[in-house]
N, C-alpha and C positions, 0 to 999 in steps of 0.2 A: 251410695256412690262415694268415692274418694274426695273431699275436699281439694280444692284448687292448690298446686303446691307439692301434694303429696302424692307421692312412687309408694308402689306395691313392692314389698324385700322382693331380690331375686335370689333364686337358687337358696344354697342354705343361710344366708344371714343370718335368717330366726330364730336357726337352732346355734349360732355361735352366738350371737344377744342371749339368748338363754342359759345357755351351757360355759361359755368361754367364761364367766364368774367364778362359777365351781373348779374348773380346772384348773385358775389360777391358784384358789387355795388351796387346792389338792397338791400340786406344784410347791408353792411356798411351805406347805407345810411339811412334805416329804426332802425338800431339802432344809428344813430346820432343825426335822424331829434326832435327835441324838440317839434314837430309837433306846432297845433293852428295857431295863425297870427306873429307866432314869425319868421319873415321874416330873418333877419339875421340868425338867427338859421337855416332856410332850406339851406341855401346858403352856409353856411358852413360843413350841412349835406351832399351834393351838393358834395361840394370841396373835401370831404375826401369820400365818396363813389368812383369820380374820380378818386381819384391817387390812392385807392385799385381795380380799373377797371382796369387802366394802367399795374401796376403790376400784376395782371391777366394774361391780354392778354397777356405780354411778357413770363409768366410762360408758359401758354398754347402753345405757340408759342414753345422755346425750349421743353416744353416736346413732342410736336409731332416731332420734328427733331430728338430727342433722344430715343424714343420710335418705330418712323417707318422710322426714318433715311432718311425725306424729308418734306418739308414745302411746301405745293402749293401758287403760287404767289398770288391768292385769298386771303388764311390768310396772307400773307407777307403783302398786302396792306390794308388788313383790320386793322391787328396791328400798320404799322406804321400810318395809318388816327386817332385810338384809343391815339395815342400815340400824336400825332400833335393837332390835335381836344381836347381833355385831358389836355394836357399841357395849353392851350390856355384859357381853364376853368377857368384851377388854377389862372395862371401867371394875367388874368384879373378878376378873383372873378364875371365872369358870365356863366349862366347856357346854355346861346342860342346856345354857341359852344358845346358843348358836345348832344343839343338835334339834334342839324342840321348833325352834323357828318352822322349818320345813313343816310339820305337825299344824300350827296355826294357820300356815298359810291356806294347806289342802281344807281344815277344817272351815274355816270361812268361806273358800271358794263353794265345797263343799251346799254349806248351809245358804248361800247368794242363790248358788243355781236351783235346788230344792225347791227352795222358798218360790223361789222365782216362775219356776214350772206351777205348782202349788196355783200360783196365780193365774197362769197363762200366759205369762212373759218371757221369753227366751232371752234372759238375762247375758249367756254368754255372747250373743252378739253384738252386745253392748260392749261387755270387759273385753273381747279380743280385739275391739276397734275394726273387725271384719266383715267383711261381707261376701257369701260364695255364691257367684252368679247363679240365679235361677230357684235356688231351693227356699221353698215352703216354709211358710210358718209351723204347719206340723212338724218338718223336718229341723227344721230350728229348736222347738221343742223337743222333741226329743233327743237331738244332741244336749241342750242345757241338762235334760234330764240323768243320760245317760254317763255326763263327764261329773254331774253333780253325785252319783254315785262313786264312781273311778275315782275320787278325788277324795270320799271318803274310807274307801279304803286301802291309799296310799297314807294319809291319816297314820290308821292303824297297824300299817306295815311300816315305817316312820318311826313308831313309839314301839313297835316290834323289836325293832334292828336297837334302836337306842336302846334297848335294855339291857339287852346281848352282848353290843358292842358301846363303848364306851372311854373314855380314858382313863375313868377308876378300873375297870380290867384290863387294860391296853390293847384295846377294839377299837379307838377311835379310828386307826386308818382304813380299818374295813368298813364301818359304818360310810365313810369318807368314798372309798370304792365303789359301795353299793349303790349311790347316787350315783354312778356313771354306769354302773354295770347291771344294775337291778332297774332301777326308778326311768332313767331313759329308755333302755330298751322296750319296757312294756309301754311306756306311753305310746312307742309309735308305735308299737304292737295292737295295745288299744284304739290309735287313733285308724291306723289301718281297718281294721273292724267296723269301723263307722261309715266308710266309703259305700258301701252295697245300699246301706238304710239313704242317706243320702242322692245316691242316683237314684232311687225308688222316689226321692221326694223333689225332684227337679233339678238335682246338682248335672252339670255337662260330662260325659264323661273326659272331654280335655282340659277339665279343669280340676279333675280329680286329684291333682299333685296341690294341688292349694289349701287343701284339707289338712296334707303333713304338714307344712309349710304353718301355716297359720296354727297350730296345734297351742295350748295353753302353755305359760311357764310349768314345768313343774320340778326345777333345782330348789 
């Protein structure tokens, strides 16, 4: 149950707390980049899309604290990796940390929920800070289990694109894209898929929309 204090997001908040980071740098950085082979130029396009990414996340960050009066440890670690990762960009004027970030994230969530299952602990109901009326400790488990796979191979699809694209071939803005246009669409693609397993394990079906709603960061 919700602690005293605390609103459930409505509608899609969750996915603009999630997503509205990346857009921003997506944004900043498309109006930086001087585009062509002007190498220096993406790099610094790069740089100032990242620290308006940072500042982002941290906005989004308190405004979910302030708005539903709890942050799930999920965004706490996503911001502060945004934030370390980010910094790391700037501080050395390269791009490989801020594309790898994404990569650690999935891998640890990854290896939390595994592990987690492993044990019998439905670890992700802990990191989403959520609770979906009615459903199962099995069903819980195998959600942990099921996003702790999905999460590894977003991983590998991550170090995929980074290879591909990148600023030393001047890919970064597709890489850039692809988290809006690759990486969101299948989560809710995946998380959709979850819904059937879930009613099987007690989930309501009008409560089926809270499943999207609540889905893991995964910018």
């Amino acid at each position: 149950m919700s602690d005293a204090g605390e609103r459930k997001p409505t509608g899609w908040l969750n996915v603009a707390i999630d997503y509205g980071p990346l857009i921003v740098f997506l944004a900043v950085f498309k109006l930086s980049d001087p585009g062509g082979k002007d190498m220096a130029g993406t790099i610094a396009a790069i740089i100032r899309g990242t620290g308006a990414f940072i500042v982002a996340a941290i906005a989004a960050l308190l405004f979910s604290r302030i708005k539903f009066g709890r942050v799930s440890p999920m965004l706490w670690l996503s911001t502060a990796l945004i934030v370390g990762f980010g910094g790391l960009t700037i501080f050395l004027g390269d791009p490989f940390w801020v594309q790898v970030k994404p990569t650690v994230i999935y891998l640890l969530f990854a290896a939390a929920l595994l592990i987690g299952y492993a044990r019998r602990v439905a670890l992700l109901q802990v990191l989403l800070g959520a609770a979906f009326e009615g459903v199962d400790q099995a069903g819980w488990l195998k959600l942990s289990r099921n996003w702790g796979l999905f999460f590894a191979f977003l991983a590998a699809l991550n170090e995929a694109l980074r290879h591909f694209y990148n600023a030393g071939n001047d890919g970064f803005e597709t890489w850039l894209w692809a988290k809006l246009w690759v990486f969101m669409p299948l989560s809710f693609l995946f998380t959709f898929t979850q819904i059937p397993m879930l009613l099987r394990h007690g989930l309501s079906f009008e409560d089926r929309d809270e499943v999207l709603k609540d889905q893991p960061p995964t910018d």
